[in-house]
N, CA, C and O atoms as a Maestro MAE file, in Angstrom:
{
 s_m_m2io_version
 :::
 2.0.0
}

f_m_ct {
 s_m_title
 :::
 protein
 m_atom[232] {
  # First column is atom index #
  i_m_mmod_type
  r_m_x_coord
  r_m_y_coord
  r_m_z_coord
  i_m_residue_number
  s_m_chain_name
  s_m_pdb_residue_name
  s_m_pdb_atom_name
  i_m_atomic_number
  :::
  1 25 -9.034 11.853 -44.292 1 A "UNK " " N  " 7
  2 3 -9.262 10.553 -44.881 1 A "UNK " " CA " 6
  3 2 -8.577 9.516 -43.998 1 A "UNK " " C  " 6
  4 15 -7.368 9.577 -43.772 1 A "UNK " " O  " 8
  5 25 -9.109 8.874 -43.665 2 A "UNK " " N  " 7
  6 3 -8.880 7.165 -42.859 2 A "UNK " " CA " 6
  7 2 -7.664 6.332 -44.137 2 A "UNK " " C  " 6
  8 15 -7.618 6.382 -45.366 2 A "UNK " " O  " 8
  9 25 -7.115 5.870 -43.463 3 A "UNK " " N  " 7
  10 3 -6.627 4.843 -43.790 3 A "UNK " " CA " 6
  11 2 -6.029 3.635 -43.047 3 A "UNK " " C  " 6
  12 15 -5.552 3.761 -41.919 3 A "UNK " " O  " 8
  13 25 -6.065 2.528 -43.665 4 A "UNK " " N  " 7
  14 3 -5.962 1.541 -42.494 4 A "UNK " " CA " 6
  15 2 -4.482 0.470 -43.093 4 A "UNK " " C  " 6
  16 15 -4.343 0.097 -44.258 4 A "UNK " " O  " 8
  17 25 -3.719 0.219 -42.171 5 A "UNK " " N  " 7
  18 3 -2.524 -0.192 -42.420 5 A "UNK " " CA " 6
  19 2 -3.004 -2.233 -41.943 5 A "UNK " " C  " 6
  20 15 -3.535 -2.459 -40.855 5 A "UNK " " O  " 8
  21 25 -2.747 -3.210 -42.769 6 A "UNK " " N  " 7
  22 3 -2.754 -4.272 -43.167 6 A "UNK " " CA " 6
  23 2 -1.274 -5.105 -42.857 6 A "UNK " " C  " 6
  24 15 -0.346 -5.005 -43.659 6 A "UNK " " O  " 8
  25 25 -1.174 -5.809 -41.796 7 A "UNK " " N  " 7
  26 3 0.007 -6.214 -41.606 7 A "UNK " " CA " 6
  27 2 -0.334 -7.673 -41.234 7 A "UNK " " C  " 6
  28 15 -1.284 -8.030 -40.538 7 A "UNK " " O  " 8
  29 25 0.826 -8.648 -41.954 8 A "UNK " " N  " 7
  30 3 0.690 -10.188 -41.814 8 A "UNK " " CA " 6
  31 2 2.017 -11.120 -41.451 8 A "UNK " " C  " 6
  32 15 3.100 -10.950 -42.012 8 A "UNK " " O  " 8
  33 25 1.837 -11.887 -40.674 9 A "UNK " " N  " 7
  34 3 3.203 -12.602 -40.099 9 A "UNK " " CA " 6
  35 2 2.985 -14.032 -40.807 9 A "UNK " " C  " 6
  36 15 1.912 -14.617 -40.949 9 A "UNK " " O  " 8
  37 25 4.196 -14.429 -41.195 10 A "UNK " " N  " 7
  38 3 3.938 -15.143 -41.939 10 A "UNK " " CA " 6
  39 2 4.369 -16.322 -41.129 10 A "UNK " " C  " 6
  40 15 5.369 -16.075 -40.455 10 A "UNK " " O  " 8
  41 25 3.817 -17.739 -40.982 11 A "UNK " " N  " 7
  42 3 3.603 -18.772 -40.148 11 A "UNK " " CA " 6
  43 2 4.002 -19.889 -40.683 11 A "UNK " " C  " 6
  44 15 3.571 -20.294 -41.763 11 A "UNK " " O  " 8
  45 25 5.117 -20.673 -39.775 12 A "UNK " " N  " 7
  46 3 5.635 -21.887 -39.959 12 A "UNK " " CA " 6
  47 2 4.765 -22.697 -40.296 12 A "UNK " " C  " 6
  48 15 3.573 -22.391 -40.309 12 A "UNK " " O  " 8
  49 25 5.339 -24.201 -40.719 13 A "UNK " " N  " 7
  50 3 4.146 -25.196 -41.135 13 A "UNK " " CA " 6
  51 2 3.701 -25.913 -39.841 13 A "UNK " " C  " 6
  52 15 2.610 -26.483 -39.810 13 A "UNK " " O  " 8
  53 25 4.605 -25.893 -38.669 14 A "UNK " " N  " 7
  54 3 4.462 -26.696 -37.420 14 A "UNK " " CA " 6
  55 2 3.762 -25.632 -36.809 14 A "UNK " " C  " 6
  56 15 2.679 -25.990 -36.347 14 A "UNK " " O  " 8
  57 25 4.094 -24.196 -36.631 15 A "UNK " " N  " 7
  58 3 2.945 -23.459 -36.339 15 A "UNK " " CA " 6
  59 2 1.749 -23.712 -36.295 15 A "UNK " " C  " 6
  60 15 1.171 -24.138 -35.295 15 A "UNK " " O  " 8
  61 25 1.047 -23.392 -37.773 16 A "UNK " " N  " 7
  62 3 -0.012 -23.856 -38.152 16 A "UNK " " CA " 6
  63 2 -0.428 -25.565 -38.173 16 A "UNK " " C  " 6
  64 15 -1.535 -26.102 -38.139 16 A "UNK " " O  " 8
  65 25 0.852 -26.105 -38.239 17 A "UNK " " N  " 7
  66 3 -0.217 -27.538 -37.139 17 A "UNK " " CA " 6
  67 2 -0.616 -27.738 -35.782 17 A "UNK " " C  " 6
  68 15 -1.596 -28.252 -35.242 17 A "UNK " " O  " 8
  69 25 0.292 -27.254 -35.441 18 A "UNK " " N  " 7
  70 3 0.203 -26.663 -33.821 18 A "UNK " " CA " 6
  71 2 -1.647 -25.981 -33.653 18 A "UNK " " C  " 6
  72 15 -2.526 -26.605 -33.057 18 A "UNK " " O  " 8
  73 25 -1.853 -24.645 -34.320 19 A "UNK " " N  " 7
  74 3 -2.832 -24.003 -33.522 19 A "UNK " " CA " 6
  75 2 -3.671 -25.334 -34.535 19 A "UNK " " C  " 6
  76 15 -4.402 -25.986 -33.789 19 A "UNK " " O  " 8
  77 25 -3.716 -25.831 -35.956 20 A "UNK " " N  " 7
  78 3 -4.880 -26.890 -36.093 20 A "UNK " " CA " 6
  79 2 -5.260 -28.048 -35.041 20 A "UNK " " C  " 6
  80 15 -6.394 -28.527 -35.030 20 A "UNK " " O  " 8
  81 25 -4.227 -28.483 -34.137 21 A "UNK " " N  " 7
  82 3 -4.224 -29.635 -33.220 21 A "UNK " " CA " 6
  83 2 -5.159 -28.580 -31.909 21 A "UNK " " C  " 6
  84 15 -6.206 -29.012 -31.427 21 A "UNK " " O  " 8
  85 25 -4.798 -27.732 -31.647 22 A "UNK " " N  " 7
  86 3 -4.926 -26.946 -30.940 22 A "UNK " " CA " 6
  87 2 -6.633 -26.884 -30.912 22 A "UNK " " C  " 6
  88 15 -7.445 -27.293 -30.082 22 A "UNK " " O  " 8
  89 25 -6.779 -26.221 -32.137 23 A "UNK " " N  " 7
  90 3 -8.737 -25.784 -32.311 23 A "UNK " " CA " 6
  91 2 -9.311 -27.095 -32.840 23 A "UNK " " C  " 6
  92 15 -10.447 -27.095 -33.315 23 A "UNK " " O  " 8
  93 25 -8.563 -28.245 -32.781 24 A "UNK " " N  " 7
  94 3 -9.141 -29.310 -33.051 24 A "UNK " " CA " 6
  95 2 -10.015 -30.210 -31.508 24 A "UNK " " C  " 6
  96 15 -11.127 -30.705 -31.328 24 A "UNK " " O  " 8
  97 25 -8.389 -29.982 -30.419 25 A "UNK " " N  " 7
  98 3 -9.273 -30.280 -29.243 25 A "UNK " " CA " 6
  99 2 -10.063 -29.661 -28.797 25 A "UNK " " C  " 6
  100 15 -11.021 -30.355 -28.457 25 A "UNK " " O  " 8
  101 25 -10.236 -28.160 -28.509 26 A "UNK " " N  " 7
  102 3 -11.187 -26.975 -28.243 26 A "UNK " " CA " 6
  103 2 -12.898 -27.213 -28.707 26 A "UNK " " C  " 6
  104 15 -13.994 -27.072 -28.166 26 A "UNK " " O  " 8
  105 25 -12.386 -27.642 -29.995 27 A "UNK " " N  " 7
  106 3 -13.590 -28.143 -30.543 27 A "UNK " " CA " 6
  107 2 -13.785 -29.436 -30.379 27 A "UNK " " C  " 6
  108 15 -14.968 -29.406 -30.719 27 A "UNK " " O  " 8
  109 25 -13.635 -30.338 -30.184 28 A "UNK " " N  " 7
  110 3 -14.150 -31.433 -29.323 28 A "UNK " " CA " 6
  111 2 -14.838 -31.623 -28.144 28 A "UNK " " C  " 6
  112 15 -15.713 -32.387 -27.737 28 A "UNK " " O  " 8
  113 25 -14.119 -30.610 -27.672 29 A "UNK " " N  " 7
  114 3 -14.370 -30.403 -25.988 29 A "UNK " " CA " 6
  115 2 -15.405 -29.831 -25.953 29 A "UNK " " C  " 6
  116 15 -16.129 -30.174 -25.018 29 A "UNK " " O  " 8
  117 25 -15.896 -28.862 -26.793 30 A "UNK " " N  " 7
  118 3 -17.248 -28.201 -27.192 30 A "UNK " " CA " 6
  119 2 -18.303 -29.139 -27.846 30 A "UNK " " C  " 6
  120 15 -19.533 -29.087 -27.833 30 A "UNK " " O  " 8
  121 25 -17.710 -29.737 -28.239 31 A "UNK " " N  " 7
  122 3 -18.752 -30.859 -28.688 31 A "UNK " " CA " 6
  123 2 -19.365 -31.548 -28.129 31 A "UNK " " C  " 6
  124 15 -20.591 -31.484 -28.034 31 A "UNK " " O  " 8
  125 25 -18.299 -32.757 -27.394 32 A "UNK " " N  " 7
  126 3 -18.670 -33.890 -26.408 32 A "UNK " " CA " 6
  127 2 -18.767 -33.480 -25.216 32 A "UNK " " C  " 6
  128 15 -19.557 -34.128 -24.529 32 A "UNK " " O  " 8
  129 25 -18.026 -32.276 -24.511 33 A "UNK " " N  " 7
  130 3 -18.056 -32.391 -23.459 33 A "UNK " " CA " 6
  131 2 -18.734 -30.990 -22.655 33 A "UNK " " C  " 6
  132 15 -18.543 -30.565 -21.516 33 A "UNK " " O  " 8
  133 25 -19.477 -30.558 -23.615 34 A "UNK " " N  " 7
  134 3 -20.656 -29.427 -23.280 34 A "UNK " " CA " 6
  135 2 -21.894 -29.891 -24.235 34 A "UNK " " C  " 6
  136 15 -23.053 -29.620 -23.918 34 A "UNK " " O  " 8
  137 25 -21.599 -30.553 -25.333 35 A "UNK " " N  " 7
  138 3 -23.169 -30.770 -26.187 35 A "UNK " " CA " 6
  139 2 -23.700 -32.328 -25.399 35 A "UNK " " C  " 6
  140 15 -24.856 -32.460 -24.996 35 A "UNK " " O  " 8
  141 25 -22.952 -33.112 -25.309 36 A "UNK " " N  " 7
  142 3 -23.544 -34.364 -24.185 36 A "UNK " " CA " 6
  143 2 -23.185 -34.099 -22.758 36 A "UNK " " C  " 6
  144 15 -22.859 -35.045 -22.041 36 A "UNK " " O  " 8
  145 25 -23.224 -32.758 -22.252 37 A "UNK " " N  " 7
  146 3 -23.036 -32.563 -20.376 37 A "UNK " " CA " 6
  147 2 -24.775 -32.656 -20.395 37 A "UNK " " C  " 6
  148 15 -25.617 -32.344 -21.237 37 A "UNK " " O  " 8
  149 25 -24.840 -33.223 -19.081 38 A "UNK " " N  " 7
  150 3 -26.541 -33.020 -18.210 38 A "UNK " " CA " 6
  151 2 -26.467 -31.476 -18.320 38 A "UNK " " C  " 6
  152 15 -25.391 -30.930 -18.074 38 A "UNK " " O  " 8
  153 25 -27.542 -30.743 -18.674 39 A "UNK " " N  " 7
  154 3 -28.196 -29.565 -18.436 39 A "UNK " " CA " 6
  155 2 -27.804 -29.143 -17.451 39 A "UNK " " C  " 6
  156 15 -26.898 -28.311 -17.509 39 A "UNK " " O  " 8
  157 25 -28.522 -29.697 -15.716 40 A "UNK " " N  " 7
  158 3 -28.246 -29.359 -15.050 40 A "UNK " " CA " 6
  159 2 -26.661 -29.224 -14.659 40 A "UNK " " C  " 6
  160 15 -26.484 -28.362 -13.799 40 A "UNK " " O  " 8
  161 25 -25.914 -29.639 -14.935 41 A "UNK " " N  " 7
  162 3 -24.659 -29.027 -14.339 41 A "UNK " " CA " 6
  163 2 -23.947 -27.861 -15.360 41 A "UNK " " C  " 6
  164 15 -22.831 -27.416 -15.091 41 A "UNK " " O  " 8
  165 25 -24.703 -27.417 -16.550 42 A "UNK " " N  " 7
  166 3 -24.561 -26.630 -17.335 42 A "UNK " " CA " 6
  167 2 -25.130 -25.350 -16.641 42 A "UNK " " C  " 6
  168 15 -24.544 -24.297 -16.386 42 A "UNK " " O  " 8
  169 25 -26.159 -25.639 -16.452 43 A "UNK " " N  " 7
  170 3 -26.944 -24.449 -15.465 43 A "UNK " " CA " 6
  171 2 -26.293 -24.388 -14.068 43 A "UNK " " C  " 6
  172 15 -26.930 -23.677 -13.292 43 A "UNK " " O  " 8
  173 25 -25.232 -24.930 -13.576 44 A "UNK " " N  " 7
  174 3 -25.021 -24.535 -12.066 44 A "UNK " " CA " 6
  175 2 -23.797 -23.931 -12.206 44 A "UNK " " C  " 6
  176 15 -23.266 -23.121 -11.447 44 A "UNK " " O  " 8
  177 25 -23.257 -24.546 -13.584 45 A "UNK " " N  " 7
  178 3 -21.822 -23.773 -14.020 45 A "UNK " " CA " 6
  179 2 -22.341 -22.452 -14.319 45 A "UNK " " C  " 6
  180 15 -22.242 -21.660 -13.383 45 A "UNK " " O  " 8
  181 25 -22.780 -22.086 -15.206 46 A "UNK " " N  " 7
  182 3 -23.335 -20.598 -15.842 46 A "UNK " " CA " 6
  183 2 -23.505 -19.895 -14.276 46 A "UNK " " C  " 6
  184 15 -23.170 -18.753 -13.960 46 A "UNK " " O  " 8
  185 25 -23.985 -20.697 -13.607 47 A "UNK " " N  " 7
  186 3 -24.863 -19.940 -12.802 47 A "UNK " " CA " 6
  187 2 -23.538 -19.632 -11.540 47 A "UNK " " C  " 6
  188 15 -23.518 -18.446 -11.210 47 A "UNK " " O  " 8
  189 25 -22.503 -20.487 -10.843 48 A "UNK " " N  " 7
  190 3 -21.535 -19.924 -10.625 48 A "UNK " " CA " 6
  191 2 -20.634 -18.519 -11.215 48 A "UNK " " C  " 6
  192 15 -20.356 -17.449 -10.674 48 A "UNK " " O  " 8
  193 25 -20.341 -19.073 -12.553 49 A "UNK " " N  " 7
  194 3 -19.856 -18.443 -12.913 49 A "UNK " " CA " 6
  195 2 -20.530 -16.600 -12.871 49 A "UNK " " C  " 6
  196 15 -20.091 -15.515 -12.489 49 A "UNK " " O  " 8
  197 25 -21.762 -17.097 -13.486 50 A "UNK " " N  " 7
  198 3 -22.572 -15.383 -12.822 50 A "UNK " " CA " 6
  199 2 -21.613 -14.787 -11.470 50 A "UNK " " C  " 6
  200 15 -20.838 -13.831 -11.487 50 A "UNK " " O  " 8
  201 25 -21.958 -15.713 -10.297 51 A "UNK " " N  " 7
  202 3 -21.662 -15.087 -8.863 51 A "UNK " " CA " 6
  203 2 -20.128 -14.870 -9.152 51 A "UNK " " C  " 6
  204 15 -19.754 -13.975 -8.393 51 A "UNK " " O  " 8
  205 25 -19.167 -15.279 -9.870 52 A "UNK " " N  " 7
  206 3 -18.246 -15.032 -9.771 52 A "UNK " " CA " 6
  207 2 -17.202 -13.716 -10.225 52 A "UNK " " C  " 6
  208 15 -16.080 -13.230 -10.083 52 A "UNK " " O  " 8
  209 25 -18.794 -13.542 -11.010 53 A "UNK " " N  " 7
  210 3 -18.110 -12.361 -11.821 53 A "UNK " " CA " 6
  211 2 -19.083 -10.863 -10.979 53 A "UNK " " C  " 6
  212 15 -19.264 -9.725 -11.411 53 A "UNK " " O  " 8
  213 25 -19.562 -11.548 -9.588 54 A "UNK " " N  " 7
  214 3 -20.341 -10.345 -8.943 54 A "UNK " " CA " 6
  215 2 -21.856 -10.033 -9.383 54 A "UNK " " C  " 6
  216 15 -22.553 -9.237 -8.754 54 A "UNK " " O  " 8
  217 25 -22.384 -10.850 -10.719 55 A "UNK " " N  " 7
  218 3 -23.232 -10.771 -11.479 55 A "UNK " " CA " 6
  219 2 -24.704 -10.971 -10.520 55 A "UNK " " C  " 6
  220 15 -24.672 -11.914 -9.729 55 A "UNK " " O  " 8
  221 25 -25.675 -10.329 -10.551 56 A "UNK " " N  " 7
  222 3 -26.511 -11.291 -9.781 56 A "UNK " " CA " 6
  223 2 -27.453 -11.700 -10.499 56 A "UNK " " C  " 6
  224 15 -27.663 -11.309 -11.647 56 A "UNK " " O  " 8
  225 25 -28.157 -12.588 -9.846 57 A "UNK " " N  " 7
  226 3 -28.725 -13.660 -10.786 57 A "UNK " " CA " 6
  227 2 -30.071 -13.851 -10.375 57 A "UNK " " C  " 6
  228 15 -30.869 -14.324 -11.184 57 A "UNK " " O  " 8
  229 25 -30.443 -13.537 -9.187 58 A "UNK " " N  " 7
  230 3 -31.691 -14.144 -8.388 58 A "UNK " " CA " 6
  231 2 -32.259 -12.564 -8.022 58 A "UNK " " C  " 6
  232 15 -33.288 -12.415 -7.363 58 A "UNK " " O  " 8
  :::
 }
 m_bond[231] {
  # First column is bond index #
  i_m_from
  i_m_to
  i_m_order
  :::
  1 1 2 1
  2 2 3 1
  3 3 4 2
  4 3 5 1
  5 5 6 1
  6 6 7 1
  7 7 8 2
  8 7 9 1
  9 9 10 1
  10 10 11 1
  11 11 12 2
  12 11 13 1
  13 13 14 1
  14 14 15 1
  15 15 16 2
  16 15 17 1
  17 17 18 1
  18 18 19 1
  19 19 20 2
  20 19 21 1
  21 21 22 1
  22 22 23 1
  23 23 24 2
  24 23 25 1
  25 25 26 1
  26 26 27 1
  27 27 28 2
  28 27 29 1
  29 29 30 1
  30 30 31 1
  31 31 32 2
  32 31 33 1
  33 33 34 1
  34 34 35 1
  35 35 36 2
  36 35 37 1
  37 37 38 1
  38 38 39 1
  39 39 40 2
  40 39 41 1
  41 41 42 1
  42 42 43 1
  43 43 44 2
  44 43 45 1
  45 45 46 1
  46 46 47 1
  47 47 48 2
  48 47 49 1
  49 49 50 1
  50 50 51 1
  51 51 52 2
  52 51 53 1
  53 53 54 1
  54 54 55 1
  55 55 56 2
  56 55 57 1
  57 57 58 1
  58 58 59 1
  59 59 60 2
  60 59 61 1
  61 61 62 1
  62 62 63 1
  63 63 64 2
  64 63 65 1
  65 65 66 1
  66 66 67 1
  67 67 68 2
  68 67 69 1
  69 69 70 1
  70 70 71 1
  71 71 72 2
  72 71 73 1
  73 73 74 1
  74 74 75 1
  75 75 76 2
  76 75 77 1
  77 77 78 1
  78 78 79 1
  79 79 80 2
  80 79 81 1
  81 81 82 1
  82 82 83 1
  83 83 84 2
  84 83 85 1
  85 85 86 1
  86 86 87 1
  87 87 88 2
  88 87 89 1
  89 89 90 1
  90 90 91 1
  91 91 92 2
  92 91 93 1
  93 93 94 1
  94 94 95 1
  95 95 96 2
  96 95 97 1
  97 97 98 1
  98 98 99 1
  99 99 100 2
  100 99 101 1
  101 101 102 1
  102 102 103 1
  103 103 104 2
  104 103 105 1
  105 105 106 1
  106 106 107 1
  107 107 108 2
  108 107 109 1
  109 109 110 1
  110 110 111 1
  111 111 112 2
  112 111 113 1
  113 113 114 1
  114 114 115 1
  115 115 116 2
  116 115 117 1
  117 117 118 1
  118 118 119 1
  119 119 120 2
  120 119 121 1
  121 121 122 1
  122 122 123 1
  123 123 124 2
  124 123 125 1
  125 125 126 1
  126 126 127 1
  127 127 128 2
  128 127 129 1
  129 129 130 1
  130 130 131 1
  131 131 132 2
  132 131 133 1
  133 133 134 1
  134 134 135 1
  135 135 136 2
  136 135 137 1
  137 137 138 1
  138 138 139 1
  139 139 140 2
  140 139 141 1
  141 141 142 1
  142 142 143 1
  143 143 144 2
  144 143 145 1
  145 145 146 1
  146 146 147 1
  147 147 148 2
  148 147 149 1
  149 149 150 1
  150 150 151 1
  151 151 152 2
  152 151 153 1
  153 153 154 1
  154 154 155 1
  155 155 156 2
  156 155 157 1
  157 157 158 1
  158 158 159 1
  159 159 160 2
  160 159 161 1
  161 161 162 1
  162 162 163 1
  163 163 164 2
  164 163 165 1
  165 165 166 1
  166 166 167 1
  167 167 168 2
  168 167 169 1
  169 169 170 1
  170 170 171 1
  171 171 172 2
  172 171 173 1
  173 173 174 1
  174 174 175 1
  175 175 176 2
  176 175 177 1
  177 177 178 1
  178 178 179 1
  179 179 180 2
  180 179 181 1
  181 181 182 1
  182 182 183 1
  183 183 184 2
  184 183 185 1
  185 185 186 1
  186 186 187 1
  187 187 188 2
  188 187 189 1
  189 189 190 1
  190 190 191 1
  191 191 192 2
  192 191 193 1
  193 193 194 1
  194 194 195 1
  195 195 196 2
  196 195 197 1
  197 197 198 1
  198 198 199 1
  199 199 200 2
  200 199 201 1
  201 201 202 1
  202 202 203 1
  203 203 204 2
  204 203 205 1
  205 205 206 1
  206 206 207 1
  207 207 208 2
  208 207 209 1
  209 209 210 1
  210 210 211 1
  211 211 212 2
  212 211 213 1
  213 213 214 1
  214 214 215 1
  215 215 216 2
  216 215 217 1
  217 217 218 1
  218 218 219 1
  219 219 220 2
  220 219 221 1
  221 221 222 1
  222 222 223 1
  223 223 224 2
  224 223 225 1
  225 225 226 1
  226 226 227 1
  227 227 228 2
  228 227 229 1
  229 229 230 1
  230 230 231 1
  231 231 232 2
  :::
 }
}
């Protein structure tokens, strides 16, 4: 029989404002600054990034 062990750290209040400030800019940056980027430099990033990881693409 499986059993699974459940463990939790329990987190300051500046902590948790911390990572909220945190995934607040992350998500901005996902917003404005990938949902209004030109396409094309969306596609040349992806598309680096492919070669960078050895990926091929063509």
């Amino acid at each position: 029989m499986a059993t699974t062990t459940v463990s939790s750290v329990p987190l300051s209040l500046s902590d948790r404002i911390t990572t909220a400030i945190l995934a607040l800019l992350i998500g901005g940056f996902l917003v404005f600054g990938v949902g209004l980027a030109n396409s094309a430099v969306l596609h040349d990033t992806a598309h680096d990034v492919r070669h960078s990881y050895g990926f091929p693409c063509h």
